[in-house]
C-alpha positions as CSV (number, residue, x, y, z in Angstrom):
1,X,144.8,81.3,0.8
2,X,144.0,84.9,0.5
3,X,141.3,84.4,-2.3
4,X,139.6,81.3,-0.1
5,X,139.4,84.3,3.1
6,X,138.2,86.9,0.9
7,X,135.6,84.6,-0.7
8,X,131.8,85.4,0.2
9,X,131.4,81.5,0.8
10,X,134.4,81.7,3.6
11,X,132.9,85.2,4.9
12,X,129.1,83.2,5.3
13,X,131.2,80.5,6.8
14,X,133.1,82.9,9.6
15,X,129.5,84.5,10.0
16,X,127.6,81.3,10.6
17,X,130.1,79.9,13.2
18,X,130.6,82.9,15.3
19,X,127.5,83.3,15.7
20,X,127.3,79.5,17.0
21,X,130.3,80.1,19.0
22,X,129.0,83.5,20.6
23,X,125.8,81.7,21.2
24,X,127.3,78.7,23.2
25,X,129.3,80.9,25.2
26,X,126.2,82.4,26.2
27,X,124.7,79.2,27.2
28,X,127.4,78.2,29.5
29,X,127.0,81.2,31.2
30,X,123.7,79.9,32.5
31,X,123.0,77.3,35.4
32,X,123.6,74.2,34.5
33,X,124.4,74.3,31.2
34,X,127.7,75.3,32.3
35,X,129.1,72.1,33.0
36,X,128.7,71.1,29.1
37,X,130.9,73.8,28.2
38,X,130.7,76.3,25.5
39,X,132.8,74.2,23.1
40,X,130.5,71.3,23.3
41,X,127.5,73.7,23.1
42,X,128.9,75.2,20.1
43,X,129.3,71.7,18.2
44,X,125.5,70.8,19.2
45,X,124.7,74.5,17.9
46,X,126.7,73.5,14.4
47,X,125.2,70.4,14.3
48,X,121.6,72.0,14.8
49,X,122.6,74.6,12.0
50,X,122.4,71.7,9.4
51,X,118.6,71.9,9.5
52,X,119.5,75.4,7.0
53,X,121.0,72.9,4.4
54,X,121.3,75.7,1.3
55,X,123.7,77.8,3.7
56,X,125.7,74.9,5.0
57,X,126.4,73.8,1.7
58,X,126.5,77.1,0.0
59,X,129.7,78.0,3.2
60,X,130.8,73.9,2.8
61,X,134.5,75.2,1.6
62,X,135.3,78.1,4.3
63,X,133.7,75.4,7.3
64,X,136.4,73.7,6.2
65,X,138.9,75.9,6.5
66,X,137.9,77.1,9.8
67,X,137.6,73.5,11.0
68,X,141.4,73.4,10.6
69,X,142.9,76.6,10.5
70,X,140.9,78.3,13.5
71,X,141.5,75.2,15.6
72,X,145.0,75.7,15.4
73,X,145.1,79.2,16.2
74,X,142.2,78.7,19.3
75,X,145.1,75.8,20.9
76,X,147.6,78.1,20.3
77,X,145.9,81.1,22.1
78,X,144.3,78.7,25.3
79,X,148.7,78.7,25.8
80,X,147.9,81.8,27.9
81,X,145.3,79.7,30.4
82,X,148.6,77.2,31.3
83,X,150.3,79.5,34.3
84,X,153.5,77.7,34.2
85,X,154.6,79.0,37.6
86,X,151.2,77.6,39.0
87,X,151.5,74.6,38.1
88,X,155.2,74.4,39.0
89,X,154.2,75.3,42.7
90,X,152.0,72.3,43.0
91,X,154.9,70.3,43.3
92,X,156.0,66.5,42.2
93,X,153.2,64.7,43.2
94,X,150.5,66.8,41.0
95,X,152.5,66.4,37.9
96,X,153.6,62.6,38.5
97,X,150.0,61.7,39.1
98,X,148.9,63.8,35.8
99,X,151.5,62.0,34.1
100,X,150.2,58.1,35.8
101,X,146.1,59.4,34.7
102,X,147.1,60.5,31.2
103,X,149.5,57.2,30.2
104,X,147.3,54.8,31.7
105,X,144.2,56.0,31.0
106,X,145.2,56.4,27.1
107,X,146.5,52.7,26.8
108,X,143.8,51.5,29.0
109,X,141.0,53.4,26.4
110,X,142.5,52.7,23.7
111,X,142.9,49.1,24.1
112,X,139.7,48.1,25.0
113,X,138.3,50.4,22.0
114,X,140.2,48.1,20.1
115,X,139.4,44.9,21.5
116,X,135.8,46.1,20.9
117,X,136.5,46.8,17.1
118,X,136.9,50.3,17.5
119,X,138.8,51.9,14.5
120,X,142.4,52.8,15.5
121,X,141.4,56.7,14.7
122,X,138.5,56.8,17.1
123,X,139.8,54.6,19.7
124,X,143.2,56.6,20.0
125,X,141.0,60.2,19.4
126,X,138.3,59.1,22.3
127,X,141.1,57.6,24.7
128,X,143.1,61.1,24.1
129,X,140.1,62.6,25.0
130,X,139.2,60.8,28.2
131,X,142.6,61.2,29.2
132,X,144.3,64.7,29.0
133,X,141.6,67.6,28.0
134,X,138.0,66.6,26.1
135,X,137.5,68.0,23.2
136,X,140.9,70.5,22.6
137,X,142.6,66.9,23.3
138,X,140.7,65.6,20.3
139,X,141.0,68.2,18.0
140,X,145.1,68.6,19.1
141,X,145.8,64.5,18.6
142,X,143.6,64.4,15.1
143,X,145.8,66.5,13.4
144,X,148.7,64.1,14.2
145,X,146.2,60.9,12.7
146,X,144.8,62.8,9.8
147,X,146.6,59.9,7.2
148,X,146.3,62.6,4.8
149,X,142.2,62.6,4.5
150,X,141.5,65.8,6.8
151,X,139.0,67.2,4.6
152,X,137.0,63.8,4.2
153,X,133.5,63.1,6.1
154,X,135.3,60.0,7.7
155,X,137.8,62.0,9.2
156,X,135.3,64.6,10.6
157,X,133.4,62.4,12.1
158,X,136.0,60.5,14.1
159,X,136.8,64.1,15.5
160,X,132.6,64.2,16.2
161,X,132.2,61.3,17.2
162,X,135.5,61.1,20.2
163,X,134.3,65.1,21.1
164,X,130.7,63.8,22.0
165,X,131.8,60.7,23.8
166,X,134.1,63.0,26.3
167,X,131.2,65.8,26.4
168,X,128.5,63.4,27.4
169,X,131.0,61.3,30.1
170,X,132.8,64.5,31.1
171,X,129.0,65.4,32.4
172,X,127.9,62.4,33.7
173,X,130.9,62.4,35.9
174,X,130.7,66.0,37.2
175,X,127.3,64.9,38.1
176,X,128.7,61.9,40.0
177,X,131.5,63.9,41.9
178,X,129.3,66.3,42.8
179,X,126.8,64.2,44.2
180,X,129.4,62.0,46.5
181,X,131.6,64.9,47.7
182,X,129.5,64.6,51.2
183,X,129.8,61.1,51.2
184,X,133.7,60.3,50.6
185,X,134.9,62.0,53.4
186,X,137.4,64.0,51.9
187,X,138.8,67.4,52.1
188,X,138.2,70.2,49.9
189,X,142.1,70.1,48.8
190,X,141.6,66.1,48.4
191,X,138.4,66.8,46.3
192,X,139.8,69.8,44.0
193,X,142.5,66.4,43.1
194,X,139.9,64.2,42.5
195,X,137.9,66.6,40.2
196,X,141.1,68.2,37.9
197,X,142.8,64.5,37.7
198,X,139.3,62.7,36.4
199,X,137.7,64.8,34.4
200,X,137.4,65.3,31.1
201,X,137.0,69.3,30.1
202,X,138.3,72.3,32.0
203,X,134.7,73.6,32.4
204,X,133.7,69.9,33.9
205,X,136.8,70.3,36.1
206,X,136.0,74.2,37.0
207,X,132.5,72.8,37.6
208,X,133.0,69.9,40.5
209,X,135.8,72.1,42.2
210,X,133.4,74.7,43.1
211,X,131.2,72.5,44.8
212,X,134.6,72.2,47.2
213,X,134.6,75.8,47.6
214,X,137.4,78.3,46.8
215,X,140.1,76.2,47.7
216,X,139.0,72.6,45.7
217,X,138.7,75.1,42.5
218,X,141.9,76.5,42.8
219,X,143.0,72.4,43.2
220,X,141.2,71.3,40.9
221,X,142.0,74.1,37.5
222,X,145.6,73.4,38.9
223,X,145.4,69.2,38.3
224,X,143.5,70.0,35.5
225,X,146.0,72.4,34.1
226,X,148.8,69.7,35.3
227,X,146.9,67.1,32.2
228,X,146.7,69.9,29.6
229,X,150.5,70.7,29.6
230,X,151.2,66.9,28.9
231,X,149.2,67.3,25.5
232,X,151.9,68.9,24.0
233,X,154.2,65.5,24.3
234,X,151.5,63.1,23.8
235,X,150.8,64.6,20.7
236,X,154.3,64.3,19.5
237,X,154.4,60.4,20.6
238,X,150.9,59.6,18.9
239,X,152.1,61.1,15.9
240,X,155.2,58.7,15.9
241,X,153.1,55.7,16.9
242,X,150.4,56.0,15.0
243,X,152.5,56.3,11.2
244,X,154.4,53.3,12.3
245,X,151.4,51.4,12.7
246,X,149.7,53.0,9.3
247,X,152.7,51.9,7.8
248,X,153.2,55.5,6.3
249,X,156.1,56.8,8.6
250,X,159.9,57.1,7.0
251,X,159.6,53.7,5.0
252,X,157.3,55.6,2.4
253,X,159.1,58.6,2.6
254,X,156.9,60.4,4.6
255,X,157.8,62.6,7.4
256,X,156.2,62.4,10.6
257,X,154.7,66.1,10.9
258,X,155.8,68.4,14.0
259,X,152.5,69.7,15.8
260,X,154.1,73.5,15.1
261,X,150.7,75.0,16.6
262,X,151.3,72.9,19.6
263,X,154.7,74.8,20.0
264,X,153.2,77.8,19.9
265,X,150.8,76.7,22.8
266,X,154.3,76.2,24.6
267,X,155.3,79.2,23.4
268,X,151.9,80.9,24.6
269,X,152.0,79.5,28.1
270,X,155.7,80.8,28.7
271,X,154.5,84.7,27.7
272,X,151.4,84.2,30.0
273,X,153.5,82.9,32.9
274,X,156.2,85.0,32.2
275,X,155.4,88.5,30.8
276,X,153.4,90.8,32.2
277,X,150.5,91.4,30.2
278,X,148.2,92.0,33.1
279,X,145.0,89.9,34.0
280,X,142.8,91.6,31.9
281,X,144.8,91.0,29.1
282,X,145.3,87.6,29.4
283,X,141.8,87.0,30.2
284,X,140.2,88.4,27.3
285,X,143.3,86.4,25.8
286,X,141.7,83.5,27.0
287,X,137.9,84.4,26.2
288,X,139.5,84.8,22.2
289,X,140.7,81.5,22.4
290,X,137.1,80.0,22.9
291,X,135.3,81.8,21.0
292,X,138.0,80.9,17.8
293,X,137.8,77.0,19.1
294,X,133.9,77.3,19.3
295,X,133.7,78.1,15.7
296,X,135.9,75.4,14.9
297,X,133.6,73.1,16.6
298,X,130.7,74.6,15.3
299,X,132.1,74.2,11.4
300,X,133.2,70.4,13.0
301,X,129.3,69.8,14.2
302,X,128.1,71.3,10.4
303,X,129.9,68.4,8.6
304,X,128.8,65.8,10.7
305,X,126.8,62.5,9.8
306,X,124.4,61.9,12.2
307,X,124.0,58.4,11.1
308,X,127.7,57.5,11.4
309,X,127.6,59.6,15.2
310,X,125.5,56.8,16.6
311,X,126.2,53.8,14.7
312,X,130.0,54.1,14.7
313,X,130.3,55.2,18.3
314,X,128.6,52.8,20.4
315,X,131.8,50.6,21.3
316,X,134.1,53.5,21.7
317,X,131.6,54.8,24.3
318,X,131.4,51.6,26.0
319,X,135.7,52.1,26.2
320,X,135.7,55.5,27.7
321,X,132.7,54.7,29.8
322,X,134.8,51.4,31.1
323,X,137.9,53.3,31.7
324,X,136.4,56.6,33.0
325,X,134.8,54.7,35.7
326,X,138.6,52.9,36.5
327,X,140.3,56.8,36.4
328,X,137.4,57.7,39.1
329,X,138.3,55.3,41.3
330,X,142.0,55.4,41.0
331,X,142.3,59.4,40.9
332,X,140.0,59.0,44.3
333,X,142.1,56.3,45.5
334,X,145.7,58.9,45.2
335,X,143.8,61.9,46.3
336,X,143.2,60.4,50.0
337,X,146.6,58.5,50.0
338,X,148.8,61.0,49.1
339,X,147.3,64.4,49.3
């Protein structure tokens, strides 16, 4: 461990994806390109960084490393976004209807991903996704389907392929809600609902809200925030699932693996909520985390096969697409019944 961080392969590694990372946080600071989000611009900057082939493969081992490693650490450190006493103020009916949006909208992604000849990967990765948090979904349920081949192209690209299919919906949709908030006739407390329970990244969620106004943003980062929390659980039953149904759980002697760096998230989210580290601390808290899970997805988008990214994702879009659609109509359908 200590010779691979001290290695000048690892160091050009760190250096190449922070400076992708620090460069997509840049760009979502600008109009419009802040709905994408920074860690979605910081895979497309990785991605684009494959053009300097000699460096990529010269750093190949440490963007592995920080593929892995820093995406652990970045969960760990969003913990202190999750306001635990927030969210407990918004009462029973946020949290049951984040719990009815994530369930359904996994089974109903994943099965139709399937039914479309999806790989079980992908289609559990994509619906995972679409359903609790984008891309920190993805990246926290892949590490509970790895099968042991986390280092392998294969593996990366699943994680690629599920990231772009929730950036490029996750958009599309914050167009959508934007554009009909004067025409469904609801309030801005009804719309800040709409946009945390059907979105798919914080920043799309943060993005639609404001259109609402102070009050739908505060909503909306609160039903949001209500879907990130359940990540923690989901990743723990996925991991169970999915062995059984690999066929490599306790029969073959191996041991489903604990999520540990999702129990530090936990962890994370109870010092936030509960000790007082002051806002400034916890925002540049906050800020760290991104810019850590930017260069994971940066060192993600520099592995990627662009071949596999369109020719293995078609159907798993069509999925998401299908389902994203249903979770727009049925998070709009709870938001002017019972809010």
């Amino acid at each position: 461990m200590k010779k691979t961080i001290l290695s000048p392969r690892f160091l050009a590694a760190c250096l190449a994806t922070l400076a992708c990372s620090c460069l997509g946080a840049f760009l979502a600071g600008l109009p419009y390109l802040s709905i994408v989000g920074a860690l979605v611009l910081s895979l497309v900057l990785g991605m684009a960084f494959q053009t300097w082939r000699r460096a990529v493969d010269y750093a190949s081992s440490g963007i592995g490393f920080i593929s892995n490693k820093f995406l652990r650490l970045g969960i760990i450190l969003l913990g202190f976004k999750l306001n635990l006493a927030m969210l407990a103020e918004a009462g029973v009916k946020s949290m049951a209807l984040s719990c009815l949006v994530v369930s359904l909208t996994v089974l109903v992604a994943y099965n139709i991903a399937r039914r479309l000849g999806v790989g079980r990967r992908l289609a559990i990765l994509t619906a995972s996704g679409t359903g609790i948090c984008g891309a920190a979904a993805v990246m926290g349920i892949a590490s509970q389907v790895a099968d042991g081949d986390e280092n392998t192209k294969r593996f990366a690209e699943d994680k690629v392929v599920a990231v772009a299919i929730v950036a490029l919906l996750g958009t599309l949709f914050t167009l959508i809600e934007v554009l009909a908030y004067p025409l469904i006739g609801m309030n801005p407390h009804q719309f800040g609902v709409l946009a945390g329970g059907s979105l798919h990244e914080i920043a799309h969620a943060v993005a639609a809200g404001s259109a609402a106004g102070p009050d739908g943003l505060d909503v909306a980062i609160v039903a949001k925030l209500s879907r990130v929390l359940l990540l923690v659980p989901v990743a723990l039953i996925v991991g169970v699932w999915y062995r059984r149904k690999e066929g490599v759980g306790d029969a073959s002697g191996r041991r489903v693996p604990v999520p540990w760096f999702m129990l530090g998230f936990v962890a994370t989210s109870i010092v936030g909520t509960f000790v007082p580290l002051g806002q400034e601390m916890l925002d540049f808290l906050v800020r760290l985390s991104y810019l850590v899970l930017g260069m994971a997805m940066a060192a993600l988008g520099m592995s990627v096969n662009f071949k596999a990214l369109f020719s293995r994702g078609r159907n798993a879009f069509v999925a998401a697409l299908v389902t994203s659609f249903g979770l727009f109509a049925f998070v709009l359908f709870a938001a002017k019944t019972f809010f």
